[in-house]
KEBA-287144 format. One record per residue (C-alpha): residue number from 1; x, y, z; residue in one letter. Coordinates in Angstrom, 3 decimals. Layout:
> NUM | X | Y | Z | A
...
REM end
This chain:
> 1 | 30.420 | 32.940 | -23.901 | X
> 2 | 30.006 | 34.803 | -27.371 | X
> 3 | 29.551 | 38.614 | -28.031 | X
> 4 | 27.398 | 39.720 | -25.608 | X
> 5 | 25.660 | 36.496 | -25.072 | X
> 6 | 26.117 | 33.503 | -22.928 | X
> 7 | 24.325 | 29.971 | -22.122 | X
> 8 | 22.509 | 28.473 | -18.933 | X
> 9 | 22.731 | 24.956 | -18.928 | X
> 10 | 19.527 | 23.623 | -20.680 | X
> 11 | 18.120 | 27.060 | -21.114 | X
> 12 | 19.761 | 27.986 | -24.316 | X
> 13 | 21.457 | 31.500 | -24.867 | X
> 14 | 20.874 | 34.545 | -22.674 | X
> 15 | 21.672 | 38.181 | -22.658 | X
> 16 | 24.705 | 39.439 | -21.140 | X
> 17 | 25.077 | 42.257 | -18.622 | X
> 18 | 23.414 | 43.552 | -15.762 | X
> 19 | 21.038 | 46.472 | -17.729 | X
> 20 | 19.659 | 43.277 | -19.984 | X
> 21 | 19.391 | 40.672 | -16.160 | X
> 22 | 15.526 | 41.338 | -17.291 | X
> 23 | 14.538 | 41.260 | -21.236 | X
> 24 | 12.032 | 39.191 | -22.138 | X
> 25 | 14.080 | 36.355 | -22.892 | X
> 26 | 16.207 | 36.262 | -19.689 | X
> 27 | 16.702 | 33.684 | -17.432 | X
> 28 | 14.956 | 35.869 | -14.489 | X
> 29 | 12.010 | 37.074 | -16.165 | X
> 30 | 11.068 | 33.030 | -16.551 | X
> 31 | 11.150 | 32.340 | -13.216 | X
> 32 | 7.940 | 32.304 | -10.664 | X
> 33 | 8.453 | 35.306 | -8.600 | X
> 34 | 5.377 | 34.761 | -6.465 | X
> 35 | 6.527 | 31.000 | -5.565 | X
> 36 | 10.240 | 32.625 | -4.718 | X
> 37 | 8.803 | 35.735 | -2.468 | X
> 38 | 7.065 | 33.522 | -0.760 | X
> 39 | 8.994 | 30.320 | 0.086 | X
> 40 | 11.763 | 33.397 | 0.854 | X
> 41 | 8.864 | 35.285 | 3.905 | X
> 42 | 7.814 | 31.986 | 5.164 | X
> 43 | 11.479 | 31.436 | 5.835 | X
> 44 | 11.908 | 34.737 | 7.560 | X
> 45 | 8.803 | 34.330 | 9.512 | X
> 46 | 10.267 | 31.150 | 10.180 | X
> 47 | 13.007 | 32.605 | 11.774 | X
> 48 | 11.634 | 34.615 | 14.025 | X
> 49 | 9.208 | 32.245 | 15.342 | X
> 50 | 12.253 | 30.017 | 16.291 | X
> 51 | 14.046 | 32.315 | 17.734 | X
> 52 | 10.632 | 33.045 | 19.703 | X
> 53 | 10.358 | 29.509 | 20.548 | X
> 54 | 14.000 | 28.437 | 21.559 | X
> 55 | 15.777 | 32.184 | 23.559 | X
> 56 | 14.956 | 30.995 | 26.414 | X
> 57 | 15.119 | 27.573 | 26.327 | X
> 58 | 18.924 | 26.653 | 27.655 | X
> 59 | 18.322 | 23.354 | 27.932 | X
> 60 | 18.464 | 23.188 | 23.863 | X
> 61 | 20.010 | 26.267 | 22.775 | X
> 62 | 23.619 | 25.755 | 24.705 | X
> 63 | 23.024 | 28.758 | 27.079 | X
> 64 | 23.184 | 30.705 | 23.589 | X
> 65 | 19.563 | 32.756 | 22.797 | X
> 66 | 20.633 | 32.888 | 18.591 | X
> 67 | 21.621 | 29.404 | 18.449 | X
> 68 | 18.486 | 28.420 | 16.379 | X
> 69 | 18.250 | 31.767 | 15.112 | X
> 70 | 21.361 | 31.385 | 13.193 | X
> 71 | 21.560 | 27.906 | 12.291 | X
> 72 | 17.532 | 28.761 | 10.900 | X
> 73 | 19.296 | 31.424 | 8.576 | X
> 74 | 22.008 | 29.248 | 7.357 | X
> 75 | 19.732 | 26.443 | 6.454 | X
> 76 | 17.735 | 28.845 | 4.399 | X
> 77 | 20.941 | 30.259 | 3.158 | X
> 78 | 21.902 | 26.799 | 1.848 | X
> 79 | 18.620 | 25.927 | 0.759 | X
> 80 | 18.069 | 29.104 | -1.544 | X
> 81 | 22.007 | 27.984 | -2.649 | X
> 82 | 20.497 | 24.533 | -3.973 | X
> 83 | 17.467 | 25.964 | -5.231 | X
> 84 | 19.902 | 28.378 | -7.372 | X
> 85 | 21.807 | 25.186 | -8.763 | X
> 86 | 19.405 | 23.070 | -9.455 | X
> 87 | 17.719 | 25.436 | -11.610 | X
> 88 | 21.026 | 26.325 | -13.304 | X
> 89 | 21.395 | 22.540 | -13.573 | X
> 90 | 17.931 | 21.979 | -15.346 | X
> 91 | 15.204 | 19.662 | -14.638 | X
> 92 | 15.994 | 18.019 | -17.543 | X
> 93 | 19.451 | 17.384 | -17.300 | X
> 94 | 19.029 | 15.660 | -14.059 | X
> 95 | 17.124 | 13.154 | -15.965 | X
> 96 | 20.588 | 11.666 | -16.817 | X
> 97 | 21.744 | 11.373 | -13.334 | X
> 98 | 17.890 | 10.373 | -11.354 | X
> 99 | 19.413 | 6.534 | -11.327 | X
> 100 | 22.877 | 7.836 | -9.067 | X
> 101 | 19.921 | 10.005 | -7.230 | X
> 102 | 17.977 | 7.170 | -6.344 | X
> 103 | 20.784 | 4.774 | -5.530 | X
> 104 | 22.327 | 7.210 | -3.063 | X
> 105 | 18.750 | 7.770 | -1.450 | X
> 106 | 18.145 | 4.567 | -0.908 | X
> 107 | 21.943 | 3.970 | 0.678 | X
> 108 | 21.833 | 6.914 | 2.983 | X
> 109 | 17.955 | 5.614 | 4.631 | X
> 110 | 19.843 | 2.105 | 4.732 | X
> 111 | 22.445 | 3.765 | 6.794 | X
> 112 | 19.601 | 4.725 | 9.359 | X
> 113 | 19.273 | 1.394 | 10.171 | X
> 114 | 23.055 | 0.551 | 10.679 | X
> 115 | 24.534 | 2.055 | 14.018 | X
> 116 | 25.698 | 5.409 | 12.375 | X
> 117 | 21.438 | 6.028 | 12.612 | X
> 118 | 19.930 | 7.798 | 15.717 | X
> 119 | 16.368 | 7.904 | 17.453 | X
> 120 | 14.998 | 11.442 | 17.588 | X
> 121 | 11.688 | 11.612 | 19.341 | X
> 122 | 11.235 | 7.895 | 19.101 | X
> 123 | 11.844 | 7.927 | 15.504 | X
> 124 | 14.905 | 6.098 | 14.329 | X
> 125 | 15.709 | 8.173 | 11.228 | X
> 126 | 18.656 | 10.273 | 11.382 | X
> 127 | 22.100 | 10.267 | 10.740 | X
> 128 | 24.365 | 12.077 | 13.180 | X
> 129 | 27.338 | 13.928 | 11.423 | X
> 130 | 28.564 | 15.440 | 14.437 | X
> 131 | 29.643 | 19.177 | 15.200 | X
> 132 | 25.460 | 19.498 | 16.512 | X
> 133 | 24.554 | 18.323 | 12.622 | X
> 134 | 22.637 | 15.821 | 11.457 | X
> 135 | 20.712 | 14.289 | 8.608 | X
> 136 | 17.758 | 12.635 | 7.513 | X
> 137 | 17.245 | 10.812 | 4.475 | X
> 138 | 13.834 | 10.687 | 4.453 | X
> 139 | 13.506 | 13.710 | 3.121 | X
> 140 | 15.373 | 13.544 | 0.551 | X
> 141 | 13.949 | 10.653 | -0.735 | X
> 142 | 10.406 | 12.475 | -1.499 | X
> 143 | 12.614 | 13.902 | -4.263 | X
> 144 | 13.862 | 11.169 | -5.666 | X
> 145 | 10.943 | 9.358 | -5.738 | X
> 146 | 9.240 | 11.976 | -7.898 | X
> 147 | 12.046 | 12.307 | -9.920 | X
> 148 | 12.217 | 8.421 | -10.326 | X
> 149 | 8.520 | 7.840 | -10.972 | X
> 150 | 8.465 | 11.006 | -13.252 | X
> 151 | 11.265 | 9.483 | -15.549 | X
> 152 | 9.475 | 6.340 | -15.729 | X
> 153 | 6.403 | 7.376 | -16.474 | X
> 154 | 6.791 | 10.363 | -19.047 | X
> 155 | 9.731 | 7.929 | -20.829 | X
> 156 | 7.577 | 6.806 | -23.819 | X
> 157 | 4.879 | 9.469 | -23.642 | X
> 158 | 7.165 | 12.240 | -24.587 | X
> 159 | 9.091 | 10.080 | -26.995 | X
> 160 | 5.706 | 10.153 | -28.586 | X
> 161 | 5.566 | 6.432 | -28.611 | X
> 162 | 2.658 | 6.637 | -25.892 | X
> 163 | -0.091 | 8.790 | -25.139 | X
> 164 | -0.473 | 7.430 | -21.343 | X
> 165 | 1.709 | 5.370 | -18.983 | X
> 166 | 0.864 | 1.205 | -19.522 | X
> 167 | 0.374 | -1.042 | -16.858 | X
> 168 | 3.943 | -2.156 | -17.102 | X
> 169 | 5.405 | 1.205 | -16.928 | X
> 170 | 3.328 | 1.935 | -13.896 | X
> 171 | 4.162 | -1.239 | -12.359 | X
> 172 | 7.992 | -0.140 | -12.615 | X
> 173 | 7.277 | 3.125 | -11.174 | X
> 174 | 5.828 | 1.668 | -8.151 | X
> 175 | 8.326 | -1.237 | -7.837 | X
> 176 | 10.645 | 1.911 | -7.317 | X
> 177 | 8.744 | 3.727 | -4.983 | X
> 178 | 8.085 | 1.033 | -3.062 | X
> 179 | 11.548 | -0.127 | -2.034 | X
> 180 | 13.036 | 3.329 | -0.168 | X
> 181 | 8.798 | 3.239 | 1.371 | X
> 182 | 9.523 | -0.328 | 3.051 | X
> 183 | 12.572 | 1.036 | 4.327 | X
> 184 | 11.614 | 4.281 | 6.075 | X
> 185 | 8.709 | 2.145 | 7.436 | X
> 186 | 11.214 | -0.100 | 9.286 | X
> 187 | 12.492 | 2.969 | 10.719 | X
> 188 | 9.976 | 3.497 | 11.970 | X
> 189 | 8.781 | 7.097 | 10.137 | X
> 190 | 5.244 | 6.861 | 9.646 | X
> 191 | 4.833 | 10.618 | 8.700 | X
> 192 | 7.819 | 10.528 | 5.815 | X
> 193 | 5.543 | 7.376 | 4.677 | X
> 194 | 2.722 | 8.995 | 4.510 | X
> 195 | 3.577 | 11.665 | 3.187 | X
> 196 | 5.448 | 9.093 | 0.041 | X
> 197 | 2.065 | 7.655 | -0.651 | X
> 198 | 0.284 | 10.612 | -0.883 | X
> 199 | 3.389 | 11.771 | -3.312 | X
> 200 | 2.687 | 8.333 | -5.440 | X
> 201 | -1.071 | 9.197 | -5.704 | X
> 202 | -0.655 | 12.662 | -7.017 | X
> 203 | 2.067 | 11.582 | -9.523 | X
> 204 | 0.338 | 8.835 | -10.947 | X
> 205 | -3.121 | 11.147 | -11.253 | X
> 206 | -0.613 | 13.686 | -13.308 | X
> 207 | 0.789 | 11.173 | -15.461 | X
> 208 | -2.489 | 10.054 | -16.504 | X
> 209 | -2.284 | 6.448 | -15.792 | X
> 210 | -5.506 | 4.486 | -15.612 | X
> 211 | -7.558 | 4.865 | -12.284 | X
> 212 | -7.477 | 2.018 | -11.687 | X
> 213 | -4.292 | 2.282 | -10.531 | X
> 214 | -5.176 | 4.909 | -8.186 | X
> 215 | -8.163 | 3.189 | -6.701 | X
> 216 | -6.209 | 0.015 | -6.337 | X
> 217 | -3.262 | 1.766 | -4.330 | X
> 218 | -5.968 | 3.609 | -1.876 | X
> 219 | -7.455 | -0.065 | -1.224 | X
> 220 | -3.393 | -1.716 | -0.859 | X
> 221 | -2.916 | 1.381 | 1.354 | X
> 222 | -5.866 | 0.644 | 3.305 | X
> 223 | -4.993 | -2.948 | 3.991 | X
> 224 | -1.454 | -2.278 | 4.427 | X
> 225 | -2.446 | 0.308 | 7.625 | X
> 226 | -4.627 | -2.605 | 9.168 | X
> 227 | -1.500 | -4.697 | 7.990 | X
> 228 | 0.749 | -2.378 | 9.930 | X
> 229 | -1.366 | -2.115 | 13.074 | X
> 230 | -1.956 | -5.779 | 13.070 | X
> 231 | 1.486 | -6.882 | 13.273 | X
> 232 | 2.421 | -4.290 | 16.206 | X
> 233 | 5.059 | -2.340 | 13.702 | X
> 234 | 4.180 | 0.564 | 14.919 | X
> 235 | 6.096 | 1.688 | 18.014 | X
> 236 | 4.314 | 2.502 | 21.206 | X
> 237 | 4.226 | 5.943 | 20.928 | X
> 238 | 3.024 | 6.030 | 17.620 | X
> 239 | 0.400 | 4.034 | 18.963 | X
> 240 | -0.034 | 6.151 | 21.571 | X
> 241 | -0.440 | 9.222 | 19.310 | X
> 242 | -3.226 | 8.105 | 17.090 | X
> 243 | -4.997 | 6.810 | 20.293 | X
> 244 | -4.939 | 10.315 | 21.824 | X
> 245 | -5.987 | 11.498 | 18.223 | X
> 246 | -8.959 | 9.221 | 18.798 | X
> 247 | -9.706 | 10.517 | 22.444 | X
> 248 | -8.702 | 13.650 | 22.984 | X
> 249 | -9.351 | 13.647 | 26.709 | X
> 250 | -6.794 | 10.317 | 27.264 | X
> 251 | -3.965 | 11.384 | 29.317 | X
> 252 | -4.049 | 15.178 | 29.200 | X
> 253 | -0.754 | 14.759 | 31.023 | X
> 254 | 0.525 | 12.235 | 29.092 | X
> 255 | -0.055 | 11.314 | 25.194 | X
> 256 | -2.325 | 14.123 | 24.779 | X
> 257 | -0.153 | 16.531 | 26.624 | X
> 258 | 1.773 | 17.888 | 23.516 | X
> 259 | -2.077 | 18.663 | 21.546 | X
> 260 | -3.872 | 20.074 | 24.287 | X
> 261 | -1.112 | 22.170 | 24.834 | X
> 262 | -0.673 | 23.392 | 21.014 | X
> 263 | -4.779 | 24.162 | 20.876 | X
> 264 | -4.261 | 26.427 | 23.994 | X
> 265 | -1.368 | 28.231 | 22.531 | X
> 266 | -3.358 | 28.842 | 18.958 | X
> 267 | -6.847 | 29.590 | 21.221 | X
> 268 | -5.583 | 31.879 | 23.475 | X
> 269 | -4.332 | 33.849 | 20.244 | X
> 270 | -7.345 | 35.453 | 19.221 | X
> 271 | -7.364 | 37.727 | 16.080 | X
> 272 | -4.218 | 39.240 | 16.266 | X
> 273 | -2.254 | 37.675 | 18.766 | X
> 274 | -0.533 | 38.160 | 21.893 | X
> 275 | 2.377 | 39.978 | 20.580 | X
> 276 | 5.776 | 38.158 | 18.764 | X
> 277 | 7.848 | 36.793 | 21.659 | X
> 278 | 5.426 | 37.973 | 24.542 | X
> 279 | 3.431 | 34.037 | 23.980 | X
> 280 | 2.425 | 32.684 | 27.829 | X
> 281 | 2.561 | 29.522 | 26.149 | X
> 282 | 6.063 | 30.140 | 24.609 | X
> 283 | 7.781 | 31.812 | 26.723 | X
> 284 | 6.435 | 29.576 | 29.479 | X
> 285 | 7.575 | 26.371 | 27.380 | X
> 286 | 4.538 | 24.433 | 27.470 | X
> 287 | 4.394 | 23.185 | 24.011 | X
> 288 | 6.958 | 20.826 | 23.304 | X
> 289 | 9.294 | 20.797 | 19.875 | X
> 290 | 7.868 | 24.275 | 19.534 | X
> 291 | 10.609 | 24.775 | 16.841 | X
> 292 | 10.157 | 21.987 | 14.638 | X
> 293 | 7.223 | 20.005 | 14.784 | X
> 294 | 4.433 | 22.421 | 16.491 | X
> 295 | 6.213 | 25.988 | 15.090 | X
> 296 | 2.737 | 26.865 | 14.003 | X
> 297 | 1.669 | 27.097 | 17.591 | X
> 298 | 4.222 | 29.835 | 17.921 | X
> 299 | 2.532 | 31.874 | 15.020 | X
> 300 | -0.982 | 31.285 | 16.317 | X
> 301 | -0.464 | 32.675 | 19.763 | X
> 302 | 1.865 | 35.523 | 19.037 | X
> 303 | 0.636 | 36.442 | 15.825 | X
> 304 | -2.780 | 35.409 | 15.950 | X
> 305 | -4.965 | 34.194 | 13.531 | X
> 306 | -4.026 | 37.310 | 10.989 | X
> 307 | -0.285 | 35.757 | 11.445 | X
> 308 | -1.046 | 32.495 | 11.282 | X
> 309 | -3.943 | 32.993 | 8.077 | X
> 310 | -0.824 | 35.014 | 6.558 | X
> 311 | 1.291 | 31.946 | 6.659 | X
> 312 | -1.345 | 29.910 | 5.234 | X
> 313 | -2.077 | 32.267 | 2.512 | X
> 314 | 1.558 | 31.815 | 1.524 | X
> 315 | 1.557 | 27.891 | 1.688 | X
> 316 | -1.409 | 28.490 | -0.644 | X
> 317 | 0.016 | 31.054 | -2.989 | X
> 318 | 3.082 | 28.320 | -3.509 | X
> 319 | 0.171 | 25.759 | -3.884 | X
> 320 | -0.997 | 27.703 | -6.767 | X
> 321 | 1.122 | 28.167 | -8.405 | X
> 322 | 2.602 | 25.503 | -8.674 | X
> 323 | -0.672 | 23.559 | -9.731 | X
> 324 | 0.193 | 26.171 | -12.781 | X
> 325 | 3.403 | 25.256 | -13.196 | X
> 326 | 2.180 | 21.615 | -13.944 | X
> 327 | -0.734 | 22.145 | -16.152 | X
> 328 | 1.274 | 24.553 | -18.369 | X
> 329 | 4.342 | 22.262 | -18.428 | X
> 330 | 5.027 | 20.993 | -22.400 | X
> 331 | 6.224 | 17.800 | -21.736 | X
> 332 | 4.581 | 14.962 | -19.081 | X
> 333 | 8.121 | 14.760 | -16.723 | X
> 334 | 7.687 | 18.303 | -15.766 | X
> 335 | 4.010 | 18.560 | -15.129 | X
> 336 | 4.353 | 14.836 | -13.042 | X
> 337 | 7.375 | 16.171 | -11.227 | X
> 338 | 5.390 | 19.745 | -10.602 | X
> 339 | 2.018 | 17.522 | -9.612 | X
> 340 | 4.252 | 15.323 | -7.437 | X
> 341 | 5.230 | 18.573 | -5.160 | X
> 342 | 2.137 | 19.833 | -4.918 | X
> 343 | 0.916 | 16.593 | -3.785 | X
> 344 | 3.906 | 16.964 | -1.400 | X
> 345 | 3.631 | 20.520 | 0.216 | X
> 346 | -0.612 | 20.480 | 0.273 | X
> 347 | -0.301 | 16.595 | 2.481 | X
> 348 | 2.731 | 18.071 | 4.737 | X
> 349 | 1.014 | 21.522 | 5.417 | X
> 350 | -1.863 | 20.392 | 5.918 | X
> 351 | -1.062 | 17.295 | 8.602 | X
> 352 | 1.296 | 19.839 | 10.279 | X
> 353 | -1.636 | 21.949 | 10.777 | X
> 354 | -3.861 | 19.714 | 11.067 | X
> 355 | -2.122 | 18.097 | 14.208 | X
> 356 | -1.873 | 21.778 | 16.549 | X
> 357 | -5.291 | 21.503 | 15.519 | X
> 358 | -6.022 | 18.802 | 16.919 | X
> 359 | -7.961 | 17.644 | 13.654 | X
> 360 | -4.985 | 15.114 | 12.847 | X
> 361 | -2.981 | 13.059 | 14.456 | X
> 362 | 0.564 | 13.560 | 15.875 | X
> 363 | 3.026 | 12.265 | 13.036 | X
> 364 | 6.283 | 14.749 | 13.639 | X
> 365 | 6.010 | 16.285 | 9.807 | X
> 366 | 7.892 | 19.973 | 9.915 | X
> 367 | 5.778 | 22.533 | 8.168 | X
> 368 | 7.619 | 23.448 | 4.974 | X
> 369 | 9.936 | 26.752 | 5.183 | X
> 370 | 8.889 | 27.735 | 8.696 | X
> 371 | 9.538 | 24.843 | 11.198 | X
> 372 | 13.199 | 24.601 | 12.268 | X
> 373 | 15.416 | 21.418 | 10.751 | X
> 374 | 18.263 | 21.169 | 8.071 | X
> 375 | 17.258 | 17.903 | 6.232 | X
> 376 | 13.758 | 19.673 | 5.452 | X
> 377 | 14.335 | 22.623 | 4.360 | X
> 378 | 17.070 | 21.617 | 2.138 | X
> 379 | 14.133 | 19.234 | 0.494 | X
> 380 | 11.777 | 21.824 | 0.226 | X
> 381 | 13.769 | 24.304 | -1.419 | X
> 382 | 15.463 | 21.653 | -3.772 | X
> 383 | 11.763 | 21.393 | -4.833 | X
> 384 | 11.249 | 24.720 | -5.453 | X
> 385 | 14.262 | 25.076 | -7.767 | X
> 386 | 12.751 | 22.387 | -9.731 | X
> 387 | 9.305 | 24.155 | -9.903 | X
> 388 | 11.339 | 27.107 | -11.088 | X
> 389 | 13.147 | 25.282 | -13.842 | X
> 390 | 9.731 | 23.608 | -14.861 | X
> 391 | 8.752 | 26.857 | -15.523 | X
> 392 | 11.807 | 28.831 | -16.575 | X
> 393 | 12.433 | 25.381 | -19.458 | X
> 394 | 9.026 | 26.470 | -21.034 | X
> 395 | 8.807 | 28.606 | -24.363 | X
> 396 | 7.906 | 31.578 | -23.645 | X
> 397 | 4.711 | 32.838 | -24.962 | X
> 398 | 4.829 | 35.365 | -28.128 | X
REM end
């Protein structure tokens, strides 16, 4: 620190003292406010819905009605805390690290499948790390891979050696991708895969690679599903959920239970809801993993569908945004890392809704900043600190 002056890691000199936090060329004024307000109020809503969905339930909250509540707040407290060093960090800079990134991934989902893993809700994808915590990898691992794939793929084309990705480079970038993918699908974590594929498409698209890339990974992911269901990897309850995706009416009691129950809490909403934490449905804990898988149900029933389209507006605004982010990017790794979250939060928000819906089928996938879990929304808001230092590393316009 100089003068008056000092520097932010990869953002060059900035202003000192507290009457100068916003001149033009500060570090706050090139942030994405909208994208921060409202990652920060789907949190909050977040939190109430939580606590909505888990007071009452001792037989998860330890005879303790703030249990979620607080452990909801924390995890957004740590989240925002990554958020604010990774964008003090730099996008860029982390290019130098991405390989120790990756490597460290792809141990952690490796120790899944070791005995320090553990099933939760038939999924085997967590790592317990006692005291009532827990991890899981998975989610972590959307990062890296769009980290990974962005390095590979921008590598040449903003050295100015190449104006798109070649086959080779893409064929790296998928070789990467595709070794943390076969892993999570042992697991077995269909959702996190799915979600990883989608991920793949969107950064490839964004890196301009040649469709026929793109068309040839929708036809391999095509096979590999039939692949999949063909060689009974799927665990009986998975199989169970997409067959009471496919018939509704199967076992209301039984497979179905958890949808049928979710469209009766959202219908019985109406326009503006039956009042936060006055839900029959949630109070009477009929919808299971209320706070974490099928939070939404809580917002549609209490809040109705002006809560519920308010949450959804906000997904979007974030969605915006950060399509922005990545078509005003100057250099390829930022708009394919940008492109690569969007791809992200637009898959996850919409199968989340899509499955208290009933429109989609049961896959477990939180919804980003709302739905209860560590692992998630420590993902989700390392994301947005790279979308903020996307868009803080860009020249500012004169």
């Amino acid at each position: 620190m100089t003068g008056n002056s000092f520097s932010v890691p990869g953002y060059g000199p900035q202003r000192a003292g507290w009457t100068r936090i916003f001149a033009r060329d500060s570090l706050a004024r090139r942030l994405d406010w909208p994208i921060l307000l409202a990652a920060i109020a789907l949190s909050l809503i977040g939190t109430a819905l939580v606590y909505s969905a888990t007071r009452n339930r001792t037989e998860i909250n330890q005879g303790d009605p703030y249990y979620f509540l607080i452990r909801h707040l924390m995890n957004t407290g740590i989240g925002i805390g990554l958020m604010i060093g990774t964008i003090w960090i730099g996008h860029r800079a982390l290019r130098t690290v991405i390989p120790f990134l990756y490597g460290l991934s792809v141990l952690l989902i490796l120790l899944v499948l070791t005995p320090l893993g553990s099933t939760v809700n038939g999924a085997h994808s967590w790592i317990v790390l006692g005291g009532g915590f827990s991890l899981q990898p998975s989610e972590f691992v959307k990062i890296t891979i769009i980290l990974g794939m962005a390095m590979l793929l921008s590598a040449r084309v903003d050295a100015g050696d190449k104006k798109y990705p070649d086959h080779r480079t893409v064929l790296q970038a998928l070789g990467l991708a595709s070794v943390p993918i076969l892993v999570v699908l042992l697991m077995p974590d269909l959702g996190s895969v799915m979600v990883m594929v989608v991920i793949i498409l969107g950064v490839l698209l964004a890196s301009g690679a040649s469709n026929r890339w793109v068309f040839g990974l929708i036809a391999a992911g095509a096979t590999g599903a039939v692949a999949v269901w063909q060689l009974h990897i799927l665990d009986e309850y998975q199989i169970n959920r997409f067959a009471a995706f496919a018939n509704p009416a199967l076992d209301p009691a039984g497979v179905g239970y958890n949808t049928n129950q979710a469209r009766i809490a959202i219908g019985s909403g109406g326009l503006t809801g039956s009042g936060l934490f006055h839900g029959s449905q949630t109070t009477g804990q009929f919808v299971p993993e209320q706070q974490t898988d099928f939070v939404f149900t809580v917002a549609g029933e209490e809040l109705g569908f002006v809560g519920a389209g308010l949450i959804i507006l906000l997904l979007g605004l974030i969605l915006w945004r950060a399509c922005r982010i990545a078509r005003d990017s100057t250099e390829l790794y930022g708009t394919i890392v940008a492109a690569g979250i969007v791809a992200w939060f637009a898959f996850q928000i919409f199968e989340n809704v899509g499955m208290t819906l009933g429109i989609m089928p049961v896959t477990g996938l939180p919804l980003p900043f709302v739905s209860y879990g560590g692992s998630s929304m420590f993902a989700v808001w390392l994301a947005v600190g790279l979308l903020q230092s996307i868009k803080a590393q860009r020249p500012m316009s004169a």
